[in-house]
VMD Tcl script that builds the backbone (N, CA, C; Angstrom):
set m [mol new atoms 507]
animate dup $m
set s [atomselect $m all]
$s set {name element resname resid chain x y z} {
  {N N UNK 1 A 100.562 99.077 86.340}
  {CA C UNK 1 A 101.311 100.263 86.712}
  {C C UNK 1 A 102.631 99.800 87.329}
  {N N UNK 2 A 103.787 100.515 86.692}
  {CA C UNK 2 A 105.405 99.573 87.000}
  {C C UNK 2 A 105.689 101.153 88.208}
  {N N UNK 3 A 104.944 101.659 88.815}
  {CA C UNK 3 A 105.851 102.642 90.149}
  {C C UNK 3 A 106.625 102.342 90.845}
  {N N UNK 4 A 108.081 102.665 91.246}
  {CA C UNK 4 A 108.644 102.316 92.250}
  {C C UNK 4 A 108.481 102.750 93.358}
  {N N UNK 5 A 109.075 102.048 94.282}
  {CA C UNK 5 A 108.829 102.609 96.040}
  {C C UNK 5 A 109.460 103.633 96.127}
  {N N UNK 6 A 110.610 104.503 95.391}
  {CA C UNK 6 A 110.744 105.624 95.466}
  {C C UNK 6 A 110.072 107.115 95.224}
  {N N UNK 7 A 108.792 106.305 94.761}
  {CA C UNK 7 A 107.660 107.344 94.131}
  {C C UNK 7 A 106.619 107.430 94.919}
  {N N UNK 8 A 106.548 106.369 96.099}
  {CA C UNK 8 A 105.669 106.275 97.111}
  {C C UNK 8 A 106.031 106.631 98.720}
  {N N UNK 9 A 107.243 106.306 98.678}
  {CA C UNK 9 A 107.813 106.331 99.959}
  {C C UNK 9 A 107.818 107.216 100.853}
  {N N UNK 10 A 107.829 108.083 101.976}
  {CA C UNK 10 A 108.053 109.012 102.732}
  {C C UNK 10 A 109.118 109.005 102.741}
  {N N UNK 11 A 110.090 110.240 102.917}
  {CA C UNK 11 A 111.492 110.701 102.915}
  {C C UNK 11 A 111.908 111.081 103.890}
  {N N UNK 12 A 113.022 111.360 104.448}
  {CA C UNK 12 A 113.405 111.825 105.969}
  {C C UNK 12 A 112.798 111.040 107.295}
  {N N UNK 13 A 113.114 109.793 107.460}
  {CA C UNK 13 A 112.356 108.635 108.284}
  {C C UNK 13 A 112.523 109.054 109.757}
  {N N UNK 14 A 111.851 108.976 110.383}
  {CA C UNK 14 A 111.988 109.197 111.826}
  {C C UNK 14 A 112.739 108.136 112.216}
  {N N UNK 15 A 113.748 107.861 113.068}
  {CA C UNK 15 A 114.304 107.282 114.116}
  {C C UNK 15 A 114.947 107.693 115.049}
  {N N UNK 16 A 115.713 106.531 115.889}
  {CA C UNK 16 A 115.897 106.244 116.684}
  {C C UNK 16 A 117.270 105.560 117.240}
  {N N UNK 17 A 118.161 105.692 118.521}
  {CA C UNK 17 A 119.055 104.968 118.380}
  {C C UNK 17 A 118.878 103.592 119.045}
  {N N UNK 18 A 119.580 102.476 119.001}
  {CA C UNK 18 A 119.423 101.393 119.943}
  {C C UNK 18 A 119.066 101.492 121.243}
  {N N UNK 19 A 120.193 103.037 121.694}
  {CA C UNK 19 A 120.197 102.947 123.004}
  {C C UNK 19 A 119.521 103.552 123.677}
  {N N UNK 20 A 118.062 103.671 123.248}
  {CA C UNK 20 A 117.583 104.983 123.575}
  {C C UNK 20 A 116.001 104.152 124.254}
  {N N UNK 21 A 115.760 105.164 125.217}
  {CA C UNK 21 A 114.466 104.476 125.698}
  {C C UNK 21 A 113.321 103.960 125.597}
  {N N UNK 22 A 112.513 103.411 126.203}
  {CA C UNK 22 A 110.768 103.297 125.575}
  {C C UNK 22 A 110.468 104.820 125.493}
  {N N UNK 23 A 111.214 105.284 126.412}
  {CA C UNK 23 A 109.946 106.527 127.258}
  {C C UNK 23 A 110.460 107.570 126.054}
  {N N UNK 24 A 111.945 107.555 125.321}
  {CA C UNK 24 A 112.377 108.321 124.555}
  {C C UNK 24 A 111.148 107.844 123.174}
  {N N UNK 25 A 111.504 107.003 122.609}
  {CA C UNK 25 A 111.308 106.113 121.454}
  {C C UNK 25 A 109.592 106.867 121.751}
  {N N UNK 26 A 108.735 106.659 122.892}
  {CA C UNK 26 A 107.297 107.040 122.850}
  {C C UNK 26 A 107.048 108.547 122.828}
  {N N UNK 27 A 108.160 109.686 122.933}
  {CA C UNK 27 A 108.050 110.567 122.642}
  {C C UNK 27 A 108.540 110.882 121.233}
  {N N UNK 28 A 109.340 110.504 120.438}
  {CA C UNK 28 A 109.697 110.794 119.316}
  {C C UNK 28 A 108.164 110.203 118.578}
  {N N UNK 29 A 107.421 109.054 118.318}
  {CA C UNK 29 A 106.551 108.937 117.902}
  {C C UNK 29 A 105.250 110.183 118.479}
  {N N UNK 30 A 105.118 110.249 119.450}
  {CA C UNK 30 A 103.918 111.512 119.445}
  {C C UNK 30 A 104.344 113.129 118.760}
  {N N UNK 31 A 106.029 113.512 118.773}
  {CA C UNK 31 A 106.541 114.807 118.344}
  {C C UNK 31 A 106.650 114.118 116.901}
  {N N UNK 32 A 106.501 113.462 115.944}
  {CA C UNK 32 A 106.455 113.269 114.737}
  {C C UNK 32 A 105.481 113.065 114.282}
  {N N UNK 33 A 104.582 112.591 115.212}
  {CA C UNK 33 A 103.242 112.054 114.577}
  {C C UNK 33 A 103.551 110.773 113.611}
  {N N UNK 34 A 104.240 109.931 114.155}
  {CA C UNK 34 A 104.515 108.399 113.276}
  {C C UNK 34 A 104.014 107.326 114.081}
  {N N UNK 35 A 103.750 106.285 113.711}
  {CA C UNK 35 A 103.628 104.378 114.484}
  {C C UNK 35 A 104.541 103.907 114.412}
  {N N UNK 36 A 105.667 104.341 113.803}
  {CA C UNK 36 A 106.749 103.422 114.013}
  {C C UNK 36 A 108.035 103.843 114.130}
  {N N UNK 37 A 109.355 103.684 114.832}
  {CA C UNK 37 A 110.274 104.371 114.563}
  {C C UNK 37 A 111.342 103.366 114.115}
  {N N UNK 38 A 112.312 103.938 112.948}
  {CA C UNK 38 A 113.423 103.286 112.221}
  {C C UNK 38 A 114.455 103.313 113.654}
  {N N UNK 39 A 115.033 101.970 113.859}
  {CA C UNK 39 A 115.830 101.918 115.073}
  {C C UNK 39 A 117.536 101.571 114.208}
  {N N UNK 40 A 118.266 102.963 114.816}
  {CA C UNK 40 A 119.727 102.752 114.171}
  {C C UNK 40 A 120.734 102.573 115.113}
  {N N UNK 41 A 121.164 101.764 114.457}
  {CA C UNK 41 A 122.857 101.809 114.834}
  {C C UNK 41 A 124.138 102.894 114.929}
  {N N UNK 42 A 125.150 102.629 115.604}
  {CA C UNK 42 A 126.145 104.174 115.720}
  {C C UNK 42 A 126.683 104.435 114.487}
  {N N UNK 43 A 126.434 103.350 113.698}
  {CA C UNK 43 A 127.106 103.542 111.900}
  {C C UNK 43 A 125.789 104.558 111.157}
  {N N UNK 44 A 124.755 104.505 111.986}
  {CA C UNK 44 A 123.404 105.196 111.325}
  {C C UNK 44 A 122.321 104.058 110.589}
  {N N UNK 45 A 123.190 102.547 110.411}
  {CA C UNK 45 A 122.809 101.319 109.529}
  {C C UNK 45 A 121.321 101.216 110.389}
  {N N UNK 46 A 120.019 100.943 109.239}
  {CA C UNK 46 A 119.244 100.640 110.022}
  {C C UNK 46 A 119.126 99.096 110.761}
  {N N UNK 47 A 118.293 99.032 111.696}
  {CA C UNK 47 A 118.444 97.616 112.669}
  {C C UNK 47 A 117.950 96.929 112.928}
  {N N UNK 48 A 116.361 97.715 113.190}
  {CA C UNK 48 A 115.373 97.917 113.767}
  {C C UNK 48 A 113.946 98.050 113.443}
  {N N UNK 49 A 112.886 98.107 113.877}
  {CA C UNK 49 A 111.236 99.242 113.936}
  {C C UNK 49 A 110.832 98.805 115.318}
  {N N UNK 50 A 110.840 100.123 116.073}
  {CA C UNK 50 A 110.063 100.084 117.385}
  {C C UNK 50 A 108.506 100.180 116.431}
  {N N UNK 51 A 107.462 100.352 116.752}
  {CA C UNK 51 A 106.381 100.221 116.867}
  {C C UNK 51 A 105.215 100.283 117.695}
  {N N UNK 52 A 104.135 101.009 117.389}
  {CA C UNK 52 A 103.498 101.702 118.892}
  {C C UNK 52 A 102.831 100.318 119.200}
  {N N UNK 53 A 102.752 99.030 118.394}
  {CA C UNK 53 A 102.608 97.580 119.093}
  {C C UNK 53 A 103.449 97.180 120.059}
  {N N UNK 54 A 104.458 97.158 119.702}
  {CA C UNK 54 A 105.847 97.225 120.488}
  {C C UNK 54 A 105.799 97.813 121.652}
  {N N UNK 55 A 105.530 99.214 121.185}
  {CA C UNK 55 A 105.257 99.752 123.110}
  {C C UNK 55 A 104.522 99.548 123.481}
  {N N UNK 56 A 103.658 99.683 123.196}
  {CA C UNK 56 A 102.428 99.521 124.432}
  {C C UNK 56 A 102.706 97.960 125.179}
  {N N UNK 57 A 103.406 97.264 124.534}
  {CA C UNK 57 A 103.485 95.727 125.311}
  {C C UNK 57 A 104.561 96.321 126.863}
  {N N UNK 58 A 105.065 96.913 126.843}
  {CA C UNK 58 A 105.738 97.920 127.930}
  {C C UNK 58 A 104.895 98.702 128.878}
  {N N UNK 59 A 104.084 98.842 128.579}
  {CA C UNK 59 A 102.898 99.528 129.450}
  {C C UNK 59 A 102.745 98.883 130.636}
  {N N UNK 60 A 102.745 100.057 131.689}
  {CA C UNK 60 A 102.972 99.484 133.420}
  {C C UNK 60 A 103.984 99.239 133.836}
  {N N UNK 61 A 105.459 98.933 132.627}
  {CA C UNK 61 A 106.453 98.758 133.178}
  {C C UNK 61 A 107.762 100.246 133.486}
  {N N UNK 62 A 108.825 100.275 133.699}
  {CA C UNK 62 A 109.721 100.895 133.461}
  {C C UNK 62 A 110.571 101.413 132.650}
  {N N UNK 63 A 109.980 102.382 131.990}
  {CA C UNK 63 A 110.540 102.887 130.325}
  {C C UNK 63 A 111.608 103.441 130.561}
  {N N UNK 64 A 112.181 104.009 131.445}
  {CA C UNK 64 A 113.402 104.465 131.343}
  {C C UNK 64 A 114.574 103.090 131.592}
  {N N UNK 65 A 113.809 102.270 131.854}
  {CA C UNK 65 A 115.128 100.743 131.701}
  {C C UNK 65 A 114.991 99.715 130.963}
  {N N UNK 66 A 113.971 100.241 129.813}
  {CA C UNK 66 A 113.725 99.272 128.698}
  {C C UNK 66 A 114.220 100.185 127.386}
  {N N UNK 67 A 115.028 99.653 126.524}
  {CA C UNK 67 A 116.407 100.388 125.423}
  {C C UNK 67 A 114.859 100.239 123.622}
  {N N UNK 68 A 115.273 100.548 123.014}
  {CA C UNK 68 A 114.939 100.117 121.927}
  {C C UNK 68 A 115.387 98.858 121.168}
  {N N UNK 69 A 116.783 98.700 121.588}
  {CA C UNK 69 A 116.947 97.657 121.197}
  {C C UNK 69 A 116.338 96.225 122.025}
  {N N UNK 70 A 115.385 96.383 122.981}
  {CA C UNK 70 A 115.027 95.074 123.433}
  {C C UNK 70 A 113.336 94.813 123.216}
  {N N UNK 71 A 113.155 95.752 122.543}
  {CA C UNK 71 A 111.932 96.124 121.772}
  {C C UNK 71 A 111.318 95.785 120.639}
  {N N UNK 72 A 112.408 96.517 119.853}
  {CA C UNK 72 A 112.437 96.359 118.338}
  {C C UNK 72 A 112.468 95.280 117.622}
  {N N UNK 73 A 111.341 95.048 116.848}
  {CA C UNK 73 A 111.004 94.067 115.927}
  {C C UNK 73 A 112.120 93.423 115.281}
  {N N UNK 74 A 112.637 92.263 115.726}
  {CA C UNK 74 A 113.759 92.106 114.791}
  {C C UNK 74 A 113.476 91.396 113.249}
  {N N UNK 75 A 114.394 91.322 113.220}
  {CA C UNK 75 A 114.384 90.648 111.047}
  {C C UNK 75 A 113.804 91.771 110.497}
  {N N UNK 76 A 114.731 93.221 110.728}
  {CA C UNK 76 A 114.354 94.202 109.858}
  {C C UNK 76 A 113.979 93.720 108.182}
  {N N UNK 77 A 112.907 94.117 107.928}
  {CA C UNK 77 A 112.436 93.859 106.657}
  {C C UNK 77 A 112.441 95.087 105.771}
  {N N UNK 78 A 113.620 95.121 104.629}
  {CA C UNK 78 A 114.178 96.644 103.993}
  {C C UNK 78 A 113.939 95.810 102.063}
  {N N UNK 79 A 113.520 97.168 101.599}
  {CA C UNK 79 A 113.852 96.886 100.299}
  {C C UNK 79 A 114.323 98.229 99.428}
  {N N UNK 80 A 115.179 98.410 98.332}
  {CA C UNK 80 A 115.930 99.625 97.905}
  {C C UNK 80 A 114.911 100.389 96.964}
  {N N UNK 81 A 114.960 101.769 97.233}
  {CA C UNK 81 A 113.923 102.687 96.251}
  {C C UNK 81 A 113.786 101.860 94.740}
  {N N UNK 82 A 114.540 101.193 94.417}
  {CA C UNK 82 A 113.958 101.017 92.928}
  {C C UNK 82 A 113.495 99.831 92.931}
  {N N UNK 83 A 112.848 98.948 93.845}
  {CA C UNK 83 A 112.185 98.244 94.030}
  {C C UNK 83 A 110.716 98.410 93.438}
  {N N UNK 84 A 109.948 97.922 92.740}
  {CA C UNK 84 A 108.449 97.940 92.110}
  {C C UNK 84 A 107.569 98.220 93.411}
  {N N UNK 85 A 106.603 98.327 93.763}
  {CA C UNK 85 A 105.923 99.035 94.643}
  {C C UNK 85 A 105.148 97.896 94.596}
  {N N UNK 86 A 104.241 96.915 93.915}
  {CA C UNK 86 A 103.895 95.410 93.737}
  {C C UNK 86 A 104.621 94.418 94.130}
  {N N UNK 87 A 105.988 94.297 93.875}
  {CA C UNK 87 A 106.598 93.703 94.913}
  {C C UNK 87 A 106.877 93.830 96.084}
  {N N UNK 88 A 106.649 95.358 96.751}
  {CA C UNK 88 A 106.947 95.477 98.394}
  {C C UNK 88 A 105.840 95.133 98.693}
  {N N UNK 89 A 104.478 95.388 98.181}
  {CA C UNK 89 A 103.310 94.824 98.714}
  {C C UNK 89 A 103.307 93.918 98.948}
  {N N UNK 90 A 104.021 92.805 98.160}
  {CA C UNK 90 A 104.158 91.409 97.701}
  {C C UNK 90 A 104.966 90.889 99.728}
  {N N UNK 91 A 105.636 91.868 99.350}
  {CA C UNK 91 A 107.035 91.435 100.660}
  {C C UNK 91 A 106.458 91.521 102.088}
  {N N UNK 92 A 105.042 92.900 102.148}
  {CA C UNK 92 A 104.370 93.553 103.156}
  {C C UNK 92 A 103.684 92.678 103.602}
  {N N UNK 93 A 102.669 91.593 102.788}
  {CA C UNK 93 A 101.639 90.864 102.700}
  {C C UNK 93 A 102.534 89.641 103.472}
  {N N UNK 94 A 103.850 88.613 102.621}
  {CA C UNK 94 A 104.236 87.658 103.728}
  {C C UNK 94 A 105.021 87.590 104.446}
  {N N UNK 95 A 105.260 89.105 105.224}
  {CA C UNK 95 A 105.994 89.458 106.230}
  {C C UNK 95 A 105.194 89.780 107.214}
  {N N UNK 96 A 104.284 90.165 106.714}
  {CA C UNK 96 A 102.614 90.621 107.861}
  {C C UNK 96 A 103.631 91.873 108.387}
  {N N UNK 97 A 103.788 92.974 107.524}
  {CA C UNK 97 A 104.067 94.079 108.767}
  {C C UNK 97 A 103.480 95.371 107.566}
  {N N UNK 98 A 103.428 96.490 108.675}
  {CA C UNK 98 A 102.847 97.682 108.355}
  {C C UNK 98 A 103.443 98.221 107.199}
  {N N UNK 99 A 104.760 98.539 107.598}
  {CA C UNK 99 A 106.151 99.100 106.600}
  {C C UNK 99 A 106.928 98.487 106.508}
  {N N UNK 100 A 107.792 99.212 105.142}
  {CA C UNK 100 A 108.930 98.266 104.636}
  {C C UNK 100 A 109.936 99.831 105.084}
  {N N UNK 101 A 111.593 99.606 105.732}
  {CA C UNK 101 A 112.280 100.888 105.944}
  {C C UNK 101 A 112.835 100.709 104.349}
  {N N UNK 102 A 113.141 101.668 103.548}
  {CA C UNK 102 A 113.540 101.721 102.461}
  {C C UNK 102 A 115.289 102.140 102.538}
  {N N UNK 103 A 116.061 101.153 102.200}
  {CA C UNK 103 A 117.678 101.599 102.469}
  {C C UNK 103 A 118.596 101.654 101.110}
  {N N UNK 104 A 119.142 102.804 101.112}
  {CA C UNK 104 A 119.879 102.964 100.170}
  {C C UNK 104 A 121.889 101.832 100.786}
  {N N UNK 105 A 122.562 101.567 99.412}
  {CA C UNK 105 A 123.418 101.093 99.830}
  {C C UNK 105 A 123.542 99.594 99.456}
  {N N UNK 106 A 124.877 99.077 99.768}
  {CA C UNK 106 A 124.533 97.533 99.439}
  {C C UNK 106 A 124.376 97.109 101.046}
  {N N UNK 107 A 124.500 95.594 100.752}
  {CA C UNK 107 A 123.828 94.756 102.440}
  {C C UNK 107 A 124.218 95.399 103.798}
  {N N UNK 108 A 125.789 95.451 103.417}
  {CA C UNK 108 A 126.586 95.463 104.778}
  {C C UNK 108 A 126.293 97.156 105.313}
  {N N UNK 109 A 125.928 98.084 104.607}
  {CA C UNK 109 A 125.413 99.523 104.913}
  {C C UNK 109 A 123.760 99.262 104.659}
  {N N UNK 110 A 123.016 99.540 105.632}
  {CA C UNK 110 A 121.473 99.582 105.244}
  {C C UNK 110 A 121.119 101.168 105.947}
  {N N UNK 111 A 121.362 102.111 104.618}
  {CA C UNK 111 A 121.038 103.518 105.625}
  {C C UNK 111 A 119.667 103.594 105.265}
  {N N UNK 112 A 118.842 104.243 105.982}
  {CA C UNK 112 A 117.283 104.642 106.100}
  {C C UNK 112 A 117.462 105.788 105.254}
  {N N UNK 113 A 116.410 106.152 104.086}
  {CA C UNK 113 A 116.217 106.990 102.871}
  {C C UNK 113 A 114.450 107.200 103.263}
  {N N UNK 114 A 113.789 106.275 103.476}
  {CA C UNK 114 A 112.412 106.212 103.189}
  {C C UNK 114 A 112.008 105.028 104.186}
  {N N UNK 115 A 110.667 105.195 103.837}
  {CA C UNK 115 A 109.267 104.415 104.339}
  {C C UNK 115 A 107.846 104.426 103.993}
  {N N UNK 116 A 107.860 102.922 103.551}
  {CA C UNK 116 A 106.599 102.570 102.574}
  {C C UNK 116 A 105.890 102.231 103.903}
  {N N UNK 117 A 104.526 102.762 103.917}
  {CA C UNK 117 A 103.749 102.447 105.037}
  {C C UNK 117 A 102.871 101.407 104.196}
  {N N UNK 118 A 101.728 100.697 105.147}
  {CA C UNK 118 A 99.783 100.347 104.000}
  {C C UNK 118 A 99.272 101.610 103.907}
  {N N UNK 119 A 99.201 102.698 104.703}
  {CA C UNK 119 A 98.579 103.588 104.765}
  {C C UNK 119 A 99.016 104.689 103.299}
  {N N UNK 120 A 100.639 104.664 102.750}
  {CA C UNK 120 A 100.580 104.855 101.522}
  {C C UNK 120 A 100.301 103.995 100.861}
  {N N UNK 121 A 99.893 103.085 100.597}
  {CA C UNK 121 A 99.750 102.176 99.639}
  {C C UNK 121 A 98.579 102.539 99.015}
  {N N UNK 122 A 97.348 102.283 100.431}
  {CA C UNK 122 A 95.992 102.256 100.377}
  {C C UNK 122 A 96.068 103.683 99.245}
  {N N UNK 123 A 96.594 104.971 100.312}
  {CA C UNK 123 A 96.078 106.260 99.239}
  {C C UNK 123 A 96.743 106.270 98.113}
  {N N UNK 124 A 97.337 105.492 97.148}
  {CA C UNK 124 A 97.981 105.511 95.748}
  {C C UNK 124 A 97.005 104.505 95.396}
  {N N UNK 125 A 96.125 103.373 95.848}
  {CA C UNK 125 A 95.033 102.961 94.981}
  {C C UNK 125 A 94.256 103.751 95.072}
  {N N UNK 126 A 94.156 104.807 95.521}
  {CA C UNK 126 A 92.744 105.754 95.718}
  {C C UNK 126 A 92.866 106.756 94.400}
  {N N UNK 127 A 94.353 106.906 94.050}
  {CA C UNK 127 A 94.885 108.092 93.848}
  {C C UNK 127 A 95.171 109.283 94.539}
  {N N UNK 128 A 95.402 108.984 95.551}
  {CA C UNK 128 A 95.713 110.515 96.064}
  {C C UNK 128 A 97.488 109.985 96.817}
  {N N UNK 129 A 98.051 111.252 97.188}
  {CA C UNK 129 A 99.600 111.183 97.632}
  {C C UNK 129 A 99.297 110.516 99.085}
  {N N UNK 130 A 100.198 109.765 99.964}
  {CA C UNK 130 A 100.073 109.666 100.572}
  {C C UNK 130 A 99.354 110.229 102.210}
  {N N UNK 131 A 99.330 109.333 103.123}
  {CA C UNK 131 A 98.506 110.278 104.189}
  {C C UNK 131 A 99.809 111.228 105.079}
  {N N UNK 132 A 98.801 112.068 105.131}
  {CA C UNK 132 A 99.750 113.217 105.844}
  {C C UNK 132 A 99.533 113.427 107.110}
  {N N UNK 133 A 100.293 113.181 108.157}
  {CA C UNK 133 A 99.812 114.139 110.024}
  {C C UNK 133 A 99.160 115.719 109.461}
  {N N UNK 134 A 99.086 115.570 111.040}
  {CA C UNK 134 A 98.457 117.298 111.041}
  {C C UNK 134 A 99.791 118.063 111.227}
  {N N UNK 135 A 101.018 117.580 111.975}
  {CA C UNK 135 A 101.738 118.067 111.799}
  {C C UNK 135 A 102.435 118.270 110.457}
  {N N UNK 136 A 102.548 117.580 109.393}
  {CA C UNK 136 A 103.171 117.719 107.899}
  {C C UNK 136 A 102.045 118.679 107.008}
  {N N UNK 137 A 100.754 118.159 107.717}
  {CA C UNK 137 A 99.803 119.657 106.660}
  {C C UNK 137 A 100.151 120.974 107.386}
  {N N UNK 138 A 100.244 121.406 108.974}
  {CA C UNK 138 A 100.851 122.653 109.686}
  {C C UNK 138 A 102.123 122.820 108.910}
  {N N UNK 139 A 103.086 122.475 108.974}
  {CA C UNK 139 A 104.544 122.589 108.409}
  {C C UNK 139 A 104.366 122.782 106.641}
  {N N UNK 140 A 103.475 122.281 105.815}
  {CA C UNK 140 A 103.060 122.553 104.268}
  {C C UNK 140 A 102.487 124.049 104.565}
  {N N UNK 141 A 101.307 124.140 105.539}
  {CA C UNK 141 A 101.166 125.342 105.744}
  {C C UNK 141 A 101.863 126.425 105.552}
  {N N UNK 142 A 102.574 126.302 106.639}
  {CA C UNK 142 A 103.754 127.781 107.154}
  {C C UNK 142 A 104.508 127.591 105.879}
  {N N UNK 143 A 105.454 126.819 105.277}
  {CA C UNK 143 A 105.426 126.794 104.409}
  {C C UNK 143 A 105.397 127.737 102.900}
  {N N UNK 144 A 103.914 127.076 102.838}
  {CA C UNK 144 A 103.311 127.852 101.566}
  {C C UNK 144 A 102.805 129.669 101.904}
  {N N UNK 145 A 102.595 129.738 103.130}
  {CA C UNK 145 A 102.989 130.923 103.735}
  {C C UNK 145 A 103.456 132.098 103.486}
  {N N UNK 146 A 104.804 131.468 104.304}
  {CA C UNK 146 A 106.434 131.776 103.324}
  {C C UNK 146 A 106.649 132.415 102.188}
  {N N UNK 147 A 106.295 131.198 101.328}
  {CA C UNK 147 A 106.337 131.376 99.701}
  {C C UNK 147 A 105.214 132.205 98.996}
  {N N UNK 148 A 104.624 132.746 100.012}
  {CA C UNK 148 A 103.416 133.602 99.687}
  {C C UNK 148 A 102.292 132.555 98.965}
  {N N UNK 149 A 101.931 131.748 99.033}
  {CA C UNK 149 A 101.343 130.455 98.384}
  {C C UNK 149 A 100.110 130.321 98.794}
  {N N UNK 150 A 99.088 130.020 98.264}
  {CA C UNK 150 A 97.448 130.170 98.909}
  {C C UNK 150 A 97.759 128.908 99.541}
  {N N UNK 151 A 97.208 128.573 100.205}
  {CA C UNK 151 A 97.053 127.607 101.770}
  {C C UNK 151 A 95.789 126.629 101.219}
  {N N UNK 152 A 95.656 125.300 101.234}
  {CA C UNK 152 A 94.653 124.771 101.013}
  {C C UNK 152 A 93.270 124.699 101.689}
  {N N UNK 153 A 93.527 125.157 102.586}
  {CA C UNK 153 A 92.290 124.824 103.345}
  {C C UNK 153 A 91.353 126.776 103.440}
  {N N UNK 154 A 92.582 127.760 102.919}
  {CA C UNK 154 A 92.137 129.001 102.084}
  {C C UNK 154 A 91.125 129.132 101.080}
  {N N UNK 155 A 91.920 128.213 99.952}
  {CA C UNK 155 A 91.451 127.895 98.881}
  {C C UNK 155 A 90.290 127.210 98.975}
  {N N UNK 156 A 89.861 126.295 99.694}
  {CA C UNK 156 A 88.600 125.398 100.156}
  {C C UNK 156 A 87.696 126.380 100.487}
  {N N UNK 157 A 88.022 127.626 100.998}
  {CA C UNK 157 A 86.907 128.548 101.685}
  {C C UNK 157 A 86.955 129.546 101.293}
  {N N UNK 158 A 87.518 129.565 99.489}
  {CA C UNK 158 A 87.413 130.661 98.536}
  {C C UNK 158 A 88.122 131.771 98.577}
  {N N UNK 159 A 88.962 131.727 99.628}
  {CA C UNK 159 A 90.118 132.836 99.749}
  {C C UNK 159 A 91.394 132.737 99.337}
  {N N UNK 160 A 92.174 133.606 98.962}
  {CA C UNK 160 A 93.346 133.701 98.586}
  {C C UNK 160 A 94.194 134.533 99.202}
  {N N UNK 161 A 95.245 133.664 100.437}
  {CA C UNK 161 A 95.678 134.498 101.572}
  {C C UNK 161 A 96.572 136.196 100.254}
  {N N UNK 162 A 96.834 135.987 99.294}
  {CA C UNK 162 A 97.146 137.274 98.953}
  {C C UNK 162 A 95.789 138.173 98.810}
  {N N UNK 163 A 94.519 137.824 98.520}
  {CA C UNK 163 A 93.356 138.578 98.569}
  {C C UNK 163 A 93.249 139.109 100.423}
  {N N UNK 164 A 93.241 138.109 101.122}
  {CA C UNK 164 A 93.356 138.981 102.628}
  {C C UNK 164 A 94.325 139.955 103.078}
  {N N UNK 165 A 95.566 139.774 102.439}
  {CA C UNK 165 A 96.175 140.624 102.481}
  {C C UNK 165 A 96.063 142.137 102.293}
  {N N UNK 166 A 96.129 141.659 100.990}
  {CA C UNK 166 A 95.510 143.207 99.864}
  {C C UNK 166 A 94.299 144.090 100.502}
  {N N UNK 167 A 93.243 143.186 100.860}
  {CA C UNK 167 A 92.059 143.727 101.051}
  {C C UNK 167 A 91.197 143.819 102.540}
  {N N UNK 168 A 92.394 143.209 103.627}
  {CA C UNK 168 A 92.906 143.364 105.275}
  {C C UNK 168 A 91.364 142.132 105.640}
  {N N UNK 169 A 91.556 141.388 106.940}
  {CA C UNK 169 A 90.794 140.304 107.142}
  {C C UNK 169 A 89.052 140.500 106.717}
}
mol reanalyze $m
mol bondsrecalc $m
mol representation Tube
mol addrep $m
């Protein structure tokens, strides 16, 4: 199977700026529901991955005087959406890290587009789309809502939010 990492990747990456705190950096990971955050520069270039490994090595200390940038994993490890998805594994495996940040651009611009986690990897050998928070299935929710759209977990329990509608709870 020739897939690229643009077919796997998560879109809209959570980050972060250099200058920004543990205590910030540990709230953006719990309001996203992510392990890791893309750490940028004032150009937006990525730089960085804080990492909830990363923090917690901060634990007991003073998060409001520890930056991201003294944190963050350095030797950002990036590869471009049309990269084979066998080769980032390839890159994941002797880099030993979770994710690859996916950057569009040539060297000297590395903007954040995406993020290949293991955790997508694993669910594309399973076949299924990647793993989702509870926050991204709430937000698919409301959502499909919206769009008047049966709700999956509706559909699981044989209803069709337009049948509740029609026919009142």
């Amino acid at each position: 199977m020739h897939r690229t990492v643009c077919e796997a990747m998560h879109r809209g990456v959570v980050t972060g700026s250099v200058g920004a705190t543990a205590a910030e950096i540990a709230q953006i990971m719990l309001e996203n529901d992510v392990s890791a955050v893309v750490v940028v520069d004032e150009q937006l270039n990525a730089c960085g991955v804080v990492t909830k490994t990363n923090l917690i090595a901060c634990y007991g200390k003073d998060l409001a005087a520890i930056t991201a940038e003294d944190i963050m994993s350095s030797g950002l490890i990036t590869v471009s959406p049309d990269t084979l998805v066998h080769e980032a594994v390839q890159q994941m495996l002797a880099s030993k890290v979770h994710q690859l940040v996916i950057v569009s651009g040539a060297s000297v611009h590395r903007r954040p587009v995406g993020i290949l986690t293991i955790g997508d990897i694993v669910a594309m050998m399973a076949g299924r789309p990647g793993p989702q928070s509870e926050a991204q299935v709430r937000c698919s929710q409301c959502i499909r809502r919206l769009l008047g759209m049966p709700v999956e977990a509706e559909r699981a329990a044989g209803r069709d939010e337009h049948e509740e509608v029609a026919n009142g709870p």
